[in-house]
VOGUNU-744699 format. One line per field, with one value per residue (C-alpha): residue number from 1; z, x, y. Coordinates in pm, 1 decimal. Layout:
BEGIN
k	[NUM:...];
pz	[Z:...];
px	[X:...];
py	[Y:...];
END
This chain:
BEGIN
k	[1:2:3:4:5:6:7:8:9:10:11:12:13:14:15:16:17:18:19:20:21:22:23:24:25:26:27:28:29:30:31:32:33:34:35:36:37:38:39:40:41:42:43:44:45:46:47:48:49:50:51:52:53:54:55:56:57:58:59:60:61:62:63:64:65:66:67:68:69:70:71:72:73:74:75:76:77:78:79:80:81:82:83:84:85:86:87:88:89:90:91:92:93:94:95:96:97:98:99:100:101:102:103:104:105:106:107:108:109:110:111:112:113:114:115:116:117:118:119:120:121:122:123:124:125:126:127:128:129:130:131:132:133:134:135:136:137:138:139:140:141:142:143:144:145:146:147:148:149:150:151:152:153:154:155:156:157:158:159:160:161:162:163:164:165:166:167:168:169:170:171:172:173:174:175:176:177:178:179:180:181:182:183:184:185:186:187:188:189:190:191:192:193:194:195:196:197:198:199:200:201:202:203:204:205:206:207:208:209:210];
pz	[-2652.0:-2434.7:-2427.2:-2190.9:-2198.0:-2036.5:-1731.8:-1694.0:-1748.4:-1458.5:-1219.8:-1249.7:-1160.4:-841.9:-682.2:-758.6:-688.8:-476.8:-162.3:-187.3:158.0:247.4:458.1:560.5:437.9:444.0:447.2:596.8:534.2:897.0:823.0:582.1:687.1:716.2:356.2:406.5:2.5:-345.0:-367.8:-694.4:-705.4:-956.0:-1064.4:-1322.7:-1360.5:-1172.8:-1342.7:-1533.8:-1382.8:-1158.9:-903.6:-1127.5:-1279.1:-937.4:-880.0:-1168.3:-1140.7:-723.0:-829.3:-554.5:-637.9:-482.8:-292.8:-445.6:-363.7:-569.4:-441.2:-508.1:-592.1:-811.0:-650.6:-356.1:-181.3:-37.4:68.0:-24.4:3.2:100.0:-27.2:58.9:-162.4:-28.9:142.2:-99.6:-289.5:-163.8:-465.0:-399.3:-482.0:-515.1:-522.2:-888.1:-996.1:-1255.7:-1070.3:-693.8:-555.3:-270.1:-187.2:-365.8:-15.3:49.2:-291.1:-211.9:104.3:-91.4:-386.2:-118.7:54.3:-294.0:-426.7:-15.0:-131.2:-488.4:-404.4:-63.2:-100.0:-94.6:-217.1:-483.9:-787.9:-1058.1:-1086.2:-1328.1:-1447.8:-1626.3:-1953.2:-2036.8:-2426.8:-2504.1:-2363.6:-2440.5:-2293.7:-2106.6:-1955.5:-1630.2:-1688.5:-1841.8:-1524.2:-1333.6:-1633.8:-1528.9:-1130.9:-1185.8:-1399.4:-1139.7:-891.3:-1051.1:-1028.7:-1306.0:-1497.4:-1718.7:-1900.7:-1908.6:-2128.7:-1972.5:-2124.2:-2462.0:-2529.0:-2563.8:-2914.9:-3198.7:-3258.7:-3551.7:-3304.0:-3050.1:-3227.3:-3345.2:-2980.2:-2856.5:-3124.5:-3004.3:-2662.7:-2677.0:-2839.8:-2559.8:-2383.5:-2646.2:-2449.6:-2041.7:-1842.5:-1596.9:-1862.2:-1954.3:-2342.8:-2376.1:-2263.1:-2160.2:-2308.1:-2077.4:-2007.1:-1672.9:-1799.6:-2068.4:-1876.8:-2148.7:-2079.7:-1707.4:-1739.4:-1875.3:-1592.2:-1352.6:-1531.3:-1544.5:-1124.7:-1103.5:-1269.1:-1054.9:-795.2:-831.6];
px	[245.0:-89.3:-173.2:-247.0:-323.5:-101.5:-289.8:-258.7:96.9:155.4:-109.3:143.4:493.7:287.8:181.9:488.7:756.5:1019.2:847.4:743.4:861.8:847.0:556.0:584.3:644.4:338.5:454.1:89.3:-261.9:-317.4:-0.4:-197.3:-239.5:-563.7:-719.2:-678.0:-644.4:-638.2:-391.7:-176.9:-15.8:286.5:371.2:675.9:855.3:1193.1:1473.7:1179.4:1330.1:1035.4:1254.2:1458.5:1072.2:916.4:1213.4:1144.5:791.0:850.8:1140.9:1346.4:1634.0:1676.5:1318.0:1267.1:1545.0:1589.7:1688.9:2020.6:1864.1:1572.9:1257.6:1391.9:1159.6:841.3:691.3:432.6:613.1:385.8:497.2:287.9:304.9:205.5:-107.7:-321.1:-197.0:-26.0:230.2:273.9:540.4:490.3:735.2:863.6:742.8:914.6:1270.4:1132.7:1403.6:1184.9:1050.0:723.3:554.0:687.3:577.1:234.0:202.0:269.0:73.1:-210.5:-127.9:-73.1:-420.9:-571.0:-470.3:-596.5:-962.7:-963.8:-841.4:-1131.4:-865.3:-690.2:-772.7:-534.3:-247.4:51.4:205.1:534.1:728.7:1020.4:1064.8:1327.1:1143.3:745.6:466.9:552.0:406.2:410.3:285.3:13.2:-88.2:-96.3:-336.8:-511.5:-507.6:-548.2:-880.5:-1005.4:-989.6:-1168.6:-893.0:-808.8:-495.0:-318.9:60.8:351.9:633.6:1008.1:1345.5:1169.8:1521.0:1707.3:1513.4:1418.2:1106.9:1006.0:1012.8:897.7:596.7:529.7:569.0:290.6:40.1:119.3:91.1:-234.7:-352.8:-262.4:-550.9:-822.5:-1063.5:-915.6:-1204.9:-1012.8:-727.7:-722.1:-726.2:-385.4:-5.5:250.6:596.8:853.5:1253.2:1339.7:1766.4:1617.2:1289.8:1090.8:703.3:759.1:553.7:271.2:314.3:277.6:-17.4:-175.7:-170.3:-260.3:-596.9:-679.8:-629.5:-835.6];
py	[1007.1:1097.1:1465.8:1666.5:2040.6:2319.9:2323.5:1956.3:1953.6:2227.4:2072.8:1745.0:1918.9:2088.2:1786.1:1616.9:1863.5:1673.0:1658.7:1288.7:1112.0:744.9:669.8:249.7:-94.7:-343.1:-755.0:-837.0:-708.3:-622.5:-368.2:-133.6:179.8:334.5:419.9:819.3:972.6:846.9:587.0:461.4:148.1:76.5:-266.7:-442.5:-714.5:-724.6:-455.5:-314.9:36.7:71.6:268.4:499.6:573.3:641.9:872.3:1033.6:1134.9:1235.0:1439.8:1292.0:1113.9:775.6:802.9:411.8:183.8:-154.2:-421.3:-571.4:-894.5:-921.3:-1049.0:-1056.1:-752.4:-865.2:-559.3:-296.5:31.8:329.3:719.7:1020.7:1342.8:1634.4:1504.7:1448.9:1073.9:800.7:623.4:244.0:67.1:-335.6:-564.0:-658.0:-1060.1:-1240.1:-1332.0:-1427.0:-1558.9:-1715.3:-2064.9:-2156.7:-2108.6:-1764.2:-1683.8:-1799.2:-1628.4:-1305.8:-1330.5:-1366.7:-1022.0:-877.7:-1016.9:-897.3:-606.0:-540.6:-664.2:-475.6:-141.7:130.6:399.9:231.1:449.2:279.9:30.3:148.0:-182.9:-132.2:-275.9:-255.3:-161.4:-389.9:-700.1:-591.5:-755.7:-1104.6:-1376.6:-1282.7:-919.7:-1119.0:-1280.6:-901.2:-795.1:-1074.1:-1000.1:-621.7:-725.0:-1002.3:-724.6:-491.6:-225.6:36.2:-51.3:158.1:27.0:241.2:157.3:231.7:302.3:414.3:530.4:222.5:132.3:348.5:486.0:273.9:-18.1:182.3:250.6:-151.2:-228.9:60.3:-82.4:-479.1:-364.5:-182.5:-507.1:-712.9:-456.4:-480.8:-720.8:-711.8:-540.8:-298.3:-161.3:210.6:165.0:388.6:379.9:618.2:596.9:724.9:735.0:815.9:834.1:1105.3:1243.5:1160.3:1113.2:1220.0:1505.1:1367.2:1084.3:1322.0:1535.6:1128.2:1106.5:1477.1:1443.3:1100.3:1347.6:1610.8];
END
């Protein structure tokens, strides 16, 4: 578990204190709102519990929708909180349910993206405990780290092993980040069913903030 000081802690829950509101979805590059404030983009695998995580951290309950079939969202879904960050939500990989075109076609906005945004200050890429680090979230290490953006891992549903394992699978994750260019050299573990970590999430995006 990170730490962060008292301060840091209550910095987090004021920025993200349930007034998080859905700004836009982007399908194209020429969609993309103007850069405006610090932006932080979260990325996972499909059922990684990206949305019940984003929920989390906002404090609003059902603010991230998933989709009822995996892969199937091909959008880059804009939140604003309180003026002052934008949270983006990209589409989970791993299950696309597309045709190898369409999948093309988006990994091109996705990579637009990355290597053109002025105001994107880090990419959260999330992993599920139960599965650890896969071969596709291999390939975003890889895209995060061509694009020169700041990466940092989170680890969801912490809850659903114990923490022997749980602490085996921090130590082989952080060594999956030993030699990529752009990854923060720690991870937070979190549980959005138990709220665990969610502070320190928040305390995380408060300090890229100020």
């Amino acid at each position: 578990m990170i730490e962060f000081s008292t301060e840091q802690l209550l910095a987090g829950r004021q920025l993200l204190n349930g007034t998080a509101k859905f700004r836009m979805g982007v399908a194209k590059l020429e969609q993309l709102p103007p850069v405006d404030r610090v932006e932080i983009a979260f990325a996972g695998r499909s059922n990684v519990g990206k949305s019940s995580l984003l929920n989390a951290v906002t404090g609003v309950n059902g603010l991230a929708r998933a989709s009822n079939t995996p892969g199937r969202t091909r959008e880059l879904n804009f939140f604003d909180v309180e003026n002052q960050v934008v949270l983006v939500d990209m589409p989970g990989y791993g299950f696309a349910k597309a045709s190898k075109k369409d999948v093309r076609q988006w990994q091109g906005v996705l990579k637009g993206y990355l290597r053109g945004r002025v105001g994107l200050t880090r990419a959260f890429v999330l992993i599920d405990a139960r599965h650890g680090v896969m071969t596709h979230d291999v390939e975003m290490f890889s895209m995060l780290d061509d694009a020169a953006v700041a990466y940092q891992l989170i680890i969801t549903k912490c809850d659903k092993i114990n923490k022997h394992e749980l602490a085996e699978l921090e130590a082989e994750t952080l060594g999956h980040l030993k030699k990529r260019a752009a990854a923060i050299q720690n991870i937070h573990l979190t549980s959005a069913e138990k709220n665990f970590g969610i502070d320190q999430l928040r305390a995380e995006i408060a300090g890229l903030v100020i």
